[in-house]
TIFITOR-216049 format. One record per residue (C-alpha): x, y, z; residue number from 0; residue in three letters. Coordinates in Angstrom, 1 decimal. Example, Ala and Ser with C-alpha at 12.3 -4.5 7.8 and 13.67 -1.06 7.14 Angstrom:
% TIFITOR-216049
SITE,c1,c2,c3,seq,type
SITE,12.3,-4.5,7.8,0,ALA
SITE,13.7,-1.1,7.1,1,SER
This chain:
% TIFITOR-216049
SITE,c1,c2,c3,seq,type
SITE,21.9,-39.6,0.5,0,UNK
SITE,24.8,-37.0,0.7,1,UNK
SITE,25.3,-38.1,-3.2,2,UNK
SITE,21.7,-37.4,-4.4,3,UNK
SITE,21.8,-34.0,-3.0,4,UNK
SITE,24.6,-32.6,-4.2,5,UNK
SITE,24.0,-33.9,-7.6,6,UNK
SITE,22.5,-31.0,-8.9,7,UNK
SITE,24.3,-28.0,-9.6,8,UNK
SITE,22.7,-24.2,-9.2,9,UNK
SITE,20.8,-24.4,-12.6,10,UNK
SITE,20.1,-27.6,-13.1,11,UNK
SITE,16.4,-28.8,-12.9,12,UNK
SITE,15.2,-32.1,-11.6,13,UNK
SITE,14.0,-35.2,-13.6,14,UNK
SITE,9.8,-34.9,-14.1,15,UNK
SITE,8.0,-33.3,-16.3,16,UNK
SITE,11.1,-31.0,-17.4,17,UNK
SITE,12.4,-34.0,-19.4,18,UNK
SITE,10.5,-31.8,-21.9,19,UNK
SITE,12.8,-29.4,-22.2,20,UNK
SITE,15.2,-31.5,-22.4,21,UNK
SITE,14.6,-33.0,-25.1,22,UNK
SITE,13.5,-29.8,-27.4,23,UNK
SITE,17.1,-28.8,-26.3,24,UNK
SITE,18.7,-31.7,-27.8,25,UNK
SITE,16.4,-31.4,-31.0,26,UNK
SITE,18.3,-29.6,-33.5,27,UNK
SITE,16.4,-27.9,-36.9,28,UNK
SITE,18.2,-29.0,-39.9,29,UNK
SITE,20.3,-26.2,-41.4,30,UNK
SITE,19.3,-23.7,-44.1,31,UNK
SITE,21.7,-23.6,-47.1,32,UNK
SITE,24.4,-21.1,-47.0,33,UNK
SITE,23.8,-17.4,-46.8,34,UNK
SITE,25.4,-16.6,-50.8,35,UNK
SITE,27.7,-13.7,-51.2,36,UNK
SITE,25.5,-12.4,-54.6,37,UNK
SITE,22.1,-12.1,-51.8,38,UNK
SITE,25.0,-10.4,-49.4,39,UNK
SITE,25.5,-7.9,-51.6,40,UNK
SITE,22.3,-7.6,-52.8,41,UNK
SITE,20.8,-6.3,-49.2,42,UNK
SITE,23.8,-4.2,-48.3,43,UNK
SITE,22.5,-2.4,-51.4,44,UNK
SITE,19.0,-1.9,-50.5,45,UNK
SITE,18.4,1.7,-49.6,46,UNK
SITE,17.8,2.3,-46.2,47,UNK
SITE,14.9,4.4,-46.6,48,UNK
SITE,13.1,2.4,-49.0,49,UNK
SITE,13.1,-0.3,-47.0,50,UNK
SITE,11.8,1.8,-44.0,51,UNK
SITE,9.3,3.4,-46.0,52,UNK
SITE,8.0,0.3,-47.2,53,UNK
SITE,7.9,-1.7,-43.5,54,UNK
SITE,6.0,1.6,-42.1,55,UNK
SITE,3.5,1.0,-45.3,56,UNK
SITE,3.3,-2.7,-44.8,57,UNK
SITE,2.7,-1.8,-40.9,58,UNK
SITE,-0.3,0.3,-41.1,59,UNK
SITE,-1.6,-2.1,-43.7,60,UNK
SITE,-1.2,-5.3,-41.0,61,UNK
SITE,-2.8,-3.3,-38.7,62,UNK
SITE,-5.4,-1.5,-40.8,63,UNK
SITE,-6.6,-4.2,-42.8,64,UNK
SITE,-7.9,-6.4,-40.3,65,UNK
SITE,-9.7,-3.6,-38.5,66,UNK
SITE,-11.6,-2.0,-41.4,67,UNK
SITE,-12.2,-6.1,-42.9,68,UNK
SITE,-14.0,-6.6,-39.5,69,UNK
SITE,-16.0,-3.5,-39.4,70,UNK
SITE,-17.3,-4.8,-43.1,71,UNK
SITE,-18.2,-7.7,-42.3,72,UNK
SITE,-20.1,-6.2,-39.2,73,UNK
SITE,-21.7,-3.7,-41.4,74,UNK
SITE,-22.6,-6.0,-44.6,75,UNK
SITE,-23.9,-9.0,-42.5,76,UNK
SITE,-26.4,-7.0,-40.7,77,UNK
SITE,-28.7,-9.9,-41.9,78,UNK
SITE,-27.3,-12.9,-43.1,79,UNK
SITE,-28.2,-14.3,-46.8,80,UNK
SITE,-28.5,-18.0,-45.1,81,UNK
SITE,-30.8,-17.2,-42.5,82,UNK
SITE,-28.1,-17.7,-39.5,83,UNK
SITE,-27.4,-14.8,-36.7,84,UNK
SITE,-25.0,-12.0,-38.2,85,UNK
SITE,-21.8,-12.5,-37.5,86,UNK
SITE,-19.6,-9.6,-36.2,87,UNK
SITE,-19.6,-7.0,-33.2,88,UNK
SITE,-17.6,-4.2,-31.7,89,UNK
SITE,-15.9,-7.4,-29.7,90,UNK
SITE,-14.8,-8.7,-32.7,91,UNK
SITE,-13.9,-5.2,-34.5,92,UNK
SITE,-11.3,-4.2,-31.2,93,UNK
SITE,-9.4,-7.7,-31.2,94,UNK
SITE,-9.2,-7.5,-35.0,95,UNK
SITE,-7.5,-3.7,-35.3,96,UNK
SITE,-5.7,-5.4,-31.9,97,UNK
SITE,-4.7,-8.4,-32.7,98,UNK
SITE,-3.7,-6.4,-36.7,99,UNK
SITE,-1.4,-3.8,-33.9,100,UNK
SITE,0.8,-6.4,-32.7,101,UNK
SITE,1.4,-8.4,-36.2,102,UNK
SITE,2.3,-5.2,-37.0,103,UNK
SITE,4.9,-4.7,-34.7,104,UNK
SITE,6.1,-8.3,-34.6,105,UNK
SITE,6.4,-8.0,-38.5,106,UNK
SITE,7.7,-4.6,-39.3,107,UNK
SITE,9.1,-2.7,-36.1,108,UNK
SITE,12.6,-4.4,-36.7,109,UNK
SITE,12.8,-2.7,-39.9,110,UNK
SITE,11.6,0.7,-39.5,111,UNK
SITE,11.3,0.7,-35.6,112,UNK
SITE,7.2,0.3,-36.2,113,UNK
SITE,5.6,3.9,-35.9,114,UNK
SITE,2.5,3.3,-38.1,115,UNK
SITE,1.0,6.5,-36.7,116,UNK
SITE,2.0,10.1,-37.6,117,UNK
SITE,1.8,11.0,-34.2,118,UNK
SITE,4.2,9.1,-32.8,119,UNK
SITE,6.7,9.1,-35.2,120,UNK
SITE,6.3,13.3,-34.2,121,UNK
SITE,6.5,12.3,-30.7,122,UNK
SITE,9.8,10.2,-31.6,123,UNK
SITE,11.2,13.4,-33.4,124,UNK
SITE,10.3,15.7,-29.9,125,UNK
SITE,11.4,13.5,-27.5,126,UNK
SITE,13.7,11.0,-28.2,127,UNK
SITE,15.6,12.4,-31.1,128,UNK
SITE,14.1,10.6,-34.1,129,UNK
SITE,15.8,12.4,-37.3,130,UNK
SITE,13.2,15.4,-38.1,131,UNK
SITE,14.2,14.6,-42.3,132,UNK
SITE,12.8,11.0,-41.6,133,UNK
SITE,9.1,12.1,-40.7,134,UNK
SITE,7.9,13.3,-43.9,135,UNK
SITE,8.6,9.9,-45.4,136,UNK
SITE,7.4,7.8,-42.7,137,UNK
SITE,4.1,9.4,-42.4,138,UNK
SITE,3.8,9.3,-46.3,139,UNK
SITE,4.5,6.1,-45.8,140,UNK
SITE,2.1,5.8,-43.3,141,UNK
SITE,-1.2,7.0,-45.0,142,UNK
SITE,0.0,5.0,-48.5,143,UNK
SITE,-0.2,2.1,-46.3,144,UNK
SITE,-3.7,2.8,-44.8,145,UNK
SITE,-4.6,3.4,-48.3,146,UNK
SITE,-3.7,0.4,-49.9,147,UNK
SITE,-5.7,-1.5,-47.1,148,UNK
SITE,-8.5,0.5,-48.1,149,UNK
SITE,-8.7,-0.4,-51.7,150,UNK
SITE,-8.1,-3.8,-51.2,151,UNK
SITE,-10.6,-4.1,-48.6,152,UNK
SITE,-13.3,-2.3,-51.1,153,UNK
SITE,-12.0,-4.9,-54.0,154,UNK
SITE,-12.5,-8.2,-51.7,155,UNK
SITE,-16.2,-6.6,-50.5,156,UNK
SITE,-17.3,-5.0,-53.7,157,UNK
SITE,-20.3,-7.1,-54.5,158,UNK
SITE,-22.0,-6.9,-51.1,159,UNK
SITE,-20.5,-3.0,-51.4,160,UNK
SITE,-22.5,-2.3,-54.2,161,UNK
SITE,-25.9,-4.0,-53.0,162,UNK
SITE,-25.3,-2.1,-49.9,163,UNK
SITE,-24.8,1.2,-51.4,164,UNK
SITE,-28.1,0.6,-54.0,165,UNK
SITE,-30.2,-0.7,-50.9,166,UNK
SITE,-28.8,3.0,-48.8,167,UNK
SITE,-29.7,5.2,-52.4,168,UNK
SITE,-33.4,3.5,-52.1,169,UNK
SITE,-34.0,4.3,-48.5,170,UNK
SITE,-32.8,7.9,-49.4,171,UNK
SITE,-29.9,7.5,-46.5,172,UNK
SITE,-27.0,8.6,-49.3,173,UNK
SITE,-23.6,7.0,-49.0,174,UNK
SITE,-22.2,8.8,-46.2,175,UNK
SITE,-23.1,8.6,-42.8,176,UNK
SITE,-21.9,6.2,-39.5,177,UNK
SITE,-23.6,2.8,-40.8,178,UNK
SITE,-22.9,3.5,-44.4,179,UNK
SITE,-20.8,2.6,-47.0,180,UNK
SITE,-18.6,4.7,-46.9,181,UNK
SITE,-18.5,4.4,-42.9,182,UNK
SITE,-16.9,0.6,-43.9,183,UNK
SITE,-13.5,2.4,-44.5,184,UNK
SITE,-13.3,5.4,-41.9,185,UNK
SITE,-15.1,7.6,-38.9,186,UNK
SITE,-18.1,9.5,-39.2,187,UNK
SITE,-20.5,10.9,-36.2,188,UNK
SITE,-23.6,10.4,-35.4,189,UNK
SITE,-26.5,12.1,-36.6,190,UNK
SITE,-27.3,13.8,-33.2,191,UNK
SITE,-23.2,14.8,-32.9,192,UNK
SITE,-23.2,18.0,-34.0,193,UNK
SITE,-21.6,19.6,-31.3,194,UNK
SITE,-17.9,19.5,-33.0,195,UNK
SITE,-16.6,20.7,-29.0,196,UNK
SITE,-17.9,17.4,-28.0,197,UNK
SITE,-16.1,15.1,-30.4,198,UNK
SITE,-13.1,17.2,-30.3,199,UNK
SITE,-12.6,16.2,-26.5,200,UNK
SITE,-13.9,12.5,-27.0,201,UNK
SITE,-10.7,11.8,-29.4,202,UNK
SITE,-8.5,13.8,-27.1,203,UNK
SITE,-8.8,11.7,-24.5,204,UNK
SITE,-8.9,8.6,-26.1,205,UNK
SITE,-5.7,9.4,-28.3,206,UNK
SITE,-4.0,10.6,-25.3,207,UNK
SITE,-4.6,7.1,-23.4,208,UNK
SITE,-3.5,5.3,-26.2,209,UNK
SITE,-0.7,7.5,-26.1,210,UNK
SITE,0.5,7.1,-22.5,211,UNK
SITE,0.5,3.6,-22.9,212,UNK
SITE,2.4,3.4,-26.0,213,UNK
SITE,5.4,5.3,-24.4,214,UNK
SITE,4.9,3.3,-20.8,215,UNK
SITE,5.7,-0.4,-23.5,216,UNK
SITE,8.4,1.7,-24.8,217,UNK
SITE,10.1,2.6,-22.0,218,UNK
SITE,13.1,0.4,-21.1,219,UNK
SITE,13.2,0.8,-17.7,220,UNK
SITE,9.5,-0.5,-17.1,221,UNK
SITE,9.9,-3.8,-15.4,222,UNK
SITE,6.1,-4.7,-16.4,223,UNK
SITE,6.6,-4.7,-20.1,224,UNK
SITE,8.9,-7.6,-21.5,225,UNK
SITE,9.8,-7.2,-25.7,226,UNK
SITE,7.1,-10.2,-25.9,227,UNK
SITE,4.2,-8.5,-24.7,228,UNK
SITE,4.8,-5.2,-25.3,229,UNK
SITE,3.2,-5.8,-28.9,230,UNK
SITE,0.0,-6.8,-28.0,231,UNK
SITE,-0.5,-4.9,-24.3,232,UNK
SITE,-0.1,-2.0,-27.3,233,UNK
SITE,-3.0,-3.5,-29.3,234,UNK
SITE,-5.6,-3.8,-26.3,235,UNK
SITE,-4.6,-0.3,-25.5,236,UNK
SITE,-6.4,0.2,-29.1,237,UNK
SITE,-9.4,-2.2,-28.2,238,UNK
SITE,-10.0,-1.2,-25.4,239,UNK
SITE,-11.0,2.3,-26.7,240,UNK
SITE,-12.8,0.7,-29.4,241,UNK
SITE,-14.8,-1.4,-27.6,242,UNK
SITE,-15.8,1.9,-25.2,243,UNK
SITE,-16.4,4.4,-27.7,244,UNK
SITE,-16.5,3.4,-31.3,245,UNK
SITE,-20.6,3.9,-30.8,246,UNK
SITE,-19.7,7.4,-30.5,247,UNK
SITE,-16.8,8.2,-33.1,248,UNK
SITE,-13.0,7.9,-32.7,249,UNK
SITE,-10.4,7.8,-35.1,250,UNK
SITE,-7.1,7.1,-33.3,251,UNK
SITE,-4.8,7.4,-35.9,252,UNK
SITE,-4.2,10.3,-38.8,253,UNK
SITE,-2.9,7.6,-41.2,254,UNK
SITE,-5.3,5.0,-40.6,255,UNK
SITE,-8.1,8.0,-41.0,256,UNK
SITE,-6.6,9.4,-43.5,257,UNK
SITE,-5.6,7.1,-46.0,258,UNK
SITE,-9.1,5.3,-45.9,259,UNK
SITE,-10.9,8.6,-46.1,260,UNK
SITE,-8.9,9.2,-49.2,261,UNK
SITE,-10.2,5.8,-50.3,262,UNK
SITE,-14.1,6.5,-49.5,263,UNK
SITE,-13.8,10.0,-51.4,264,UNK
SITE,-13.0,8.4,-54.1,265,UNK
SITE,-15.8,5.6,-54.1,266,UNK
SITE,-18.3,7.4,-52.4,267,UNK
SITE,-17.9,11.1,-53.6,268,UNK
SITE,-16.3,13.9,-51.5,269,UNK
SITE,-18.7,14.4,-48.9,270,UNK
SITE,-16.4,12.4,-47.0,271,UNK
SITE,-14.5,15.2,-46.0,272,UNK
SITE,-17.2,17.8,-45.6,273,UNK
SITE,-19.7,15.4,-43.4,274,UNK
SITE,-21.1,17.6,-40.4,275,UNK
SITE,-17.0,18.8,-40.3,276,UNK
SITE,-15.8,16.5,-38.9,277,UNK
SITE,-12.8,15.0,-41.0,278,UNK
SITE,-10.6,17.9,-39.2,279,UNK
SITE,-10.9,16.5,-36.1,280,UNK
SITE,-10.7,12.6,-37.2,281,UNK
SITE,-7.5,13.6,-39.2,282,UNK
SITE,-5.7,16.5,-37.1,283,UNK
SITE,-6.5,15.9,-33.3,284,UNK
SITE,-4.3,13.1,-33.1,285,UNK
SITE,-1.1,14.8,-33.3,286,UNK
SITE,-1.8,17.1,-30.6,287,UNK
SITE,-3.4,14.4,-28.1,288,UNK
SITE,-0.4,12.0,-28.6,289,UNK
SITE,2.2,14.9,-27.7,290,UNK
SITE,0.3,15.6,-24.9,291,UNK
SITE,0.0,12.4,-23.9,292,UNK
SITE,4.0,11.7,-24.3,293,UNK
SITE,5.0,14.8,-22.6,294,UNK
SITE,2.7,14.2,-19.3,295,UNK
SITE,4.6,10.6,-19.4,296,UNK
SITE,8.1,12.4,-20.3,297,UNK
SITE,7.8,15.1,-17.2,298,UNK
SITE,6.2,12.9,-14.6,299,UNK
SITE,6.6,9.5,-15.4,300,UNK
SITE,10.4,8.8,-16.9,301,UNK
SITE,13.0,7.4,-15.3,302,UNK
SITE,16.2,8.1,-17.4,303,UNK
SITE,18.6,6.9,-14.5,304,UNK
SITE,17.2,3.7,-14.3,305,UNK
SITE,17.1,3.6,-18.3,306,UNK
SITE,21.0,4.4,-18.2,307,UNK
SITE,21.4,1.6,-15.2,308,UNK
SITE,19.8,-1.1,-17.5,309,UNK
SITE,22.2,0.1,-20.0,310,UNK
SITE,19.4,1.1,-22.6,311,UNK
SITE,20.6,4.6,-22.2,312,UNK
SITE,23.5,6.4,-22.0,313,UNK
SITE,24.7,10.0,-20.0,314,UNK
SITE,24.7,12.4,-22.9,315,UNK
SITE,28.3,13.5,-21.0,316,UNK
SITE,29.0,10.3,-21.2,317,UNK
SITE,30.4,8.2,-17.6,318,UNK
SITE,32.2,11.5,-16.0,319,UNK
SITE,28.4,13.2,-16.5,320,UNK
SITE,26.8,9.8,-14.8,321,UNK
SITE,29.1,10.2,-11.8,322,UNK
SITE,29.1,14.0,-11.6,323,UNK
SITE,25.0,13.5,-11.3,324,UNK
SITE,25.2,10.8,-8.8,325,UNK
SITE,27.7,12.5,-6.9,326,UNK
SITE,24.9,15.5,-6.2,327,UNK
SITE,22.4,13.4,-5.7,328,UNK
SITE,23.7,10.7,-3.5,329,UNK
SITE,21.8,8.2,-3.3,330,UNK
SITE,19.1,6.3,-5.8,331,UNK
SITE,15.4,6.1,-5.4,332,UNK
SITE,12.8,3.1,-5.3,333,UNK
SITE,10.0,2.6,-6.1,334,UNK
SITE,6.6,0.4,-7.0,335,UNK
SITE,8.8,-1.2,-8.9,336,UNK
SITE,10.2,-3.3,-5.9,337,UNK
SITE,6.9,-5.3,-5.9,338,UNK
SITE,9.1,-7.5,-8.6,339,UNK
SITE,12.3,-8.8,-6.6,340,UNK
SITE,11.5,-11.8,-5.4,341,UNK
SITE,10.7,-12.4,-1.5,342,UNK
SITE,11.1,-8.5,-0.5,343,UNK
SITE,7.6,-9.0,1.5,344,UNK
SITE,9.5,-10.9,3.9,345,UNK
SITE,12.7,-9.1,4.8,346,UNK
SITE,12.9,-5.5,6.0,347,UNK
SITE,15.9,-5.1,3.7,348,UNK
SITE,13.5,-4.7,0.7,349,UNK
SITE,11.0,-2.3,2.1,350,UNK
SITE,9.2,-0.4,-0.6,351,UNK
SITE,10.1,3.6,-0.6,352,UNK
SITE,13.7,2.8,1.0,353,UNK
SITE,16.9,4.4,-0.5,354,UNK
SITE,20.2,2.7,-1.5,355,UNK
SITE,23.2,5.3,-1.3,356,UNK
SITE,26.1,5.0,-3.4,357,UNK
SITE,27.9,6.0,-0.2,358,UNK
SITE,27.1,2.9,0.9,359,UNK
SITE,28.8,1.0,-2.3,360,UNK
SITE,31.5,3.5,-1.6,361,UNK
SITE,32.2,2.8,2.0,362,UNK
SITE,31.6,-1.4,1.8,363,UNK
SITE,34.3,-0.7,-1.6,364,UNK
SITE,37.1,1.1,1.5,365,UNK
SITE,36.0,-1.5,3.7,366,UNK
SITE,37.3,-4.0,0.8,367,UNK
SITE,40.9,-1.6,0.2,368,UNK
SITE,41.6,-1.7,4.3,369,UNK
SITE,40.9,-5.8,4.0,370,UNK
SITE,42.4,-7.3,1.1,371,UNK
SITE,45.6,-6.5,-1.2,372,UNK
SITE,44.3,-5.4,-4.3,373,UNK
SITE,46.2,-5.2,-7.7,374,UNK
SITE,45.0,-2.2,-9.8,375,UNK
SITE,43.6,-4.7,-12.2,376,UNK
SITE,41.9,-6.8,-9.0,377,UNK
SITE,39.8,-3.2,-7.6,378,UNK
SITE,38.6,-1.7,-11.9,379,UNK
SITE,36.5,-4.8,-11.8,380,UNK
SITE,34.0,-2.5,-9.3,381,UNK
SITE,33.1,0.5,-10.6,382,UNK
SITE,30.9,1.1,-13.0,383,UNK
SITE,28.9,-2.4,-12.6,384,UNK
SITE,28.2,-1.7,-8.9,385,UNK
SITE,27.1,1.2,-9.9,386,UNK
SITE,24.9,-0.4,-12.7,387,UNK
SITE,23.7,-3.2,-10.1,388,UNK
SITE,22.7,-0.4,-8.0,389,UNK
SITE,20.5,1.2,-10.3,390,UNK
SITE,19.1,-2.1,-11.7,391,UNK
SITE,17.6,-3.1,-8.2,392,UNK
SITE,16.1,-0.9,-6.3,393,UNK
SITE,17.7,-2.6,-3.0,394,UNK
SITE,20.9,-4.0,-2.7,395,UNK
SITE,20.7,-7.2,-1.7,396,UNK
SITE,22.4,-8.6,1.2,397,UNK
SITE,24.7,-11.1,-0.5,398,UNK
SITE,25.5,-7.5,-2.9,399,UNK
SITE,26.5,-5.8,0.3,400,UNK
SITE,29.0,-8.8,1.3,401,UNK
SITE,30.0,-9.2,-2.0,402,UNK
SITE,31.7,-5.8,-1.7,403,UNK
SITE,32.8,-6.3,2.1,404,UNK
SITE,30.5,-4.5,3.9,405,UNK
SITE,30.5,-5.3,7.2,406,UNK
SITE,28.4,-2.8,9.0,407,UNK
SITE,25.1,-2.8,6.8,408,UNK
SITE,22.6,-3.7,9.2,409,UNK
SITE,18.9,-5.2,8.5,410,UNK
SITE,16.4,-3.0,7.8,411,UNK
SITE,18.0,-0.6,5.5,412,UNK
SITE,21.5,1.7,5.2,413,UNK
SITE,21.8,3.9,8.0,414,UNK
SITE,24.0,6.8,5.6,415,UNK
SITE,24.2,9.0,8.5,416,UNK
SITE,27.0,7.0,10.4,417,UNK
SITE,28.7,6.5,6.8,418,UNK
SITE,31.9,8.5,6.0,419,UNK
SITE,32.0,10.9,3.0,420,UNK
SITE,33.6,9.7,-0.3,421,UNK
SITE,35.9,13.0,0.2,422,UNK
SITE,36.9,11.7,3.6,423,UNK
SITE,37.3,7.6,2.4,424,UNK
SITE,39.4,9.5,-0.5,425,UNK
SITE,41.4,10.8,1.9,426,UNK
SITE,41.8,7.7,4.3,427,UNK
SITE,42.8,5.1,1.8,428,UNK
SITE,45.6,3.2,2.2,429,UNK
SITE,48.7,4.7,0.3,430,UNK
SITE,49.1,2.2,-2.1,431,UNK
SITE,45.7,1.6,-2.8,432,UNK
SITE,44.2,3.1,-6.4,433,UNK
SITE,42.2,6.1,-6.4,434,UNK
SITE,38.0,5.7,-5.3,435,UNK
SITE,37.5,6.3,-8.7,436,UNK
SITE,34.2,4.0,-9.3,437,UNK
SITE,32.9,5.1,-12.3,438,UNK
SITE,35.5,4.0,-14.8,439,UNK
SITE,36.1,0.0,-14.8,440,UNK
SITE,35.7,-2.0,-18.3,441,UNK
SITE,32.4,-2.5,-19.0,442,UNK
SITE,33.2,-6.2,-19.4,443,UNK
SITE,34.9,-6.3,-16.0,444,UNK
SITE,33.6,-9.8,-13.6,445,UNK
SITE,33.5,-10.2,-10.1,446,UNK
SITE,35.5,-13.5,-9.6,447,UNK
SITE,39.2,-12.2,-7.8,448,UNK
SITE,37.1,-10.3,-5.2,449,UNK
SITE,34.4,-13.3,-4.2,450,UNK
């Protein structure tokens, strides 16, 4: 009995249904022939921005080609030719510009970090220090790519584009207007929308929601986003604004307006710029709404310590700046957040809206100096880690607290009053014992001589 217990070790999983995985771990995919030096070379001499360019183009093209193919074929089938319902519907129209979003991403965001928006590749450049000489070829890039999709689109229709356009010219509708052909490749209002203030605030808001949660995907230290499904939480962001007000005209996206606007100007005459006046807003608003949008998530929403805890981000005075800040704040703040660690319903050591002081790190770490014989090289495996653990969960777990020797932390949360200052613990450690200096241990440093 004793035998069939203990035969499992910490990670292993018992025999059932997980034989699965066990064998797609033992399968092996046969190897791909060697990597030559000749194709080595060849991409190490690939321009860099070229190939950015190109991946923002190729972007915008995933994303807008589906969604404009999907309005067409919502648009030409109004009646079907075989006597069957039409096929096609707003639901259809937001999963295909959604579904286009994450192939997008998944496709070209490794390249050229997968922008496909003007907007947010200025929002990049304001807030997070994209390279200001980079945005004039990215959003280039951007509308070419909107473009392409465009023609193409108009080349793969052009039959049922051409009936369409006679059958418009015979019921004196003209070629431009929201349900006609040139509506197939980009945003026009309604007939009764002529009160410009109106559609002005109707893309405000909807660019600015797509905005917010663009930048909540993109922010590292958002435990509810995972690299996986950050792609297409982005796209039903999209949808989801289609499927609410596409009735009533929304563009989203300069590039994606843009460069199929171009397109319909060209096929269906200019008017497609001059309609009721409203290609300004369909092309310009965007930028605006999406740096509103980003700076209302950058002042009240960011968490740039937790960012730098997770290691995604970095002091910009580098560790002695980290400390310095910690230091005059004293202690670390939770959050909603804390609804992910496991089991915290159920011990009052995990209470939502507690605090975790690095005093209390700091005075378990003297409790450890007083206790054991430390080596230099035994106490700079602390530091900087604890400090990273501490910033990575919102509560310091109890087996945390013992691993650094604390032997006063009580359930229910730190009790920092009854803690001594780091200046006094500075001045109480033992003689021979290295300075409390906690901020400046190897990053690689492990915790197995203190355990």
């Amino acid at each position: 009995m004793s035998e069939d217990l203990h035969r499992l070790q910490t990670h292993d999983l018992e025999l059932g249904a997980t034989e699965a995985i066990q064998k797609h771990y033992s399968r092996h995919v046969v190897a791909t022939k060697p990597v030559s030096q000749r194709k080595l070379d060849f991409e190490h001499r690939r321009p860099r921005w070229l190939r950015e360019c190109m991946a923002e183009a190729t972007g915008v093209f995933y994303y807008v080609f589906p969604g404009i193919a999907a309005i067409a074929s919502f648009t030409l089938n109004a009646e079907s030719p075989i006597g069957v319902t039409a096929f096609g519907s707003l639901f259809q129209i937001g999963w295909a510009f959604a579904i286009g979003i994450a192939f997008a991403i998944i496709t070209c965001a490794p390249t050229s970090g997968g922008h496909f928006n003007p907007a947010i590749t200025i929002c990049f450049a304001v807030w997070q220090g994209f390279p200001w000489k980079k945005v004039p070829h990215y959003i280039f890039s951007q509308v070419f790519g909107a473009f392409i999709a465009g023609l193409l689109m108009v080349g793969m229709y052009w039959p049922e584009i051409q009936l369409f356009k006679e059958e418009s010219l015979a019921a004196g509708k003209g070629l431009v207007y929201n349900g006609g052909p040139a509506s197939l490749l980009c945003t026009f209002p309604n007939p009764n929308q002529t009160n410009l203030g109106y559609l002005f605030l109707t893309e405000w808001f909807v660019d600015s929601f797509i905005g917010i949660v663009i930048w909540a995907n993109l922010d590292p230290a958002n435990p509810f986003v995972s690299p996986v499904s950050a792609p297409f939480a982005i796209g039903l962001a999209y949808a989801a604004m289609v499927w609410g007000f596409a009735d009533i005209a929304i563009s989203t996206n300069l590039a994606r307006d843009l460069g199929t606007r171009i397109v319909a100007a060209i096929f269906f005459g200019g008017e497609s710029f001059t309609y009721l006046n409203y290609s300004w807003i369909a092309i310009l608003v965007n930028v605006p709404a999406t740096l509103f949008a980003t700076g209302y998530y950058e002042f009240l929403m960011r968490d740039s310590l937790s960012s730098i805890g997770k290691g995604h981000a970095v002091h910009e005075d580098g560790e002695e700046g980290l400390r310095r800040h910690i230091t005059n704040t004293g202690h670390i703040e939770t959050g909603a957040a804390n609804a992910l660690r496991k089991n915290q319903s159920n011990s009052d050591e995990y209470n939502l809206g507690k605090r975790d002081s690095l005093v209390q790190i700091a005075a378990s770490h003297q409790d450890l100096l007083h206790t054991h014989t430390h080596t230099q090289t035994d106490f700079v495996k602390l530091p900087i880690e604890a400090v990273r653990l501490s910033l990575c969960k919102p509560r310091a777990r109890p087996d945390t607290l013992k691993m650094f020797g604390n032997k006063g932390a009580k359930s229910g949360g730190s009790n920092d009053s009854n803690l001594p200052s780091p200046r006094k613990m500075q001045e109480e450690r033992p003689r021979n014992a290295p300075s409390l200096q906690l901020f400046h241990a190897h990053p690689y440093a492990h915790w197995s001589k203190i355990q």
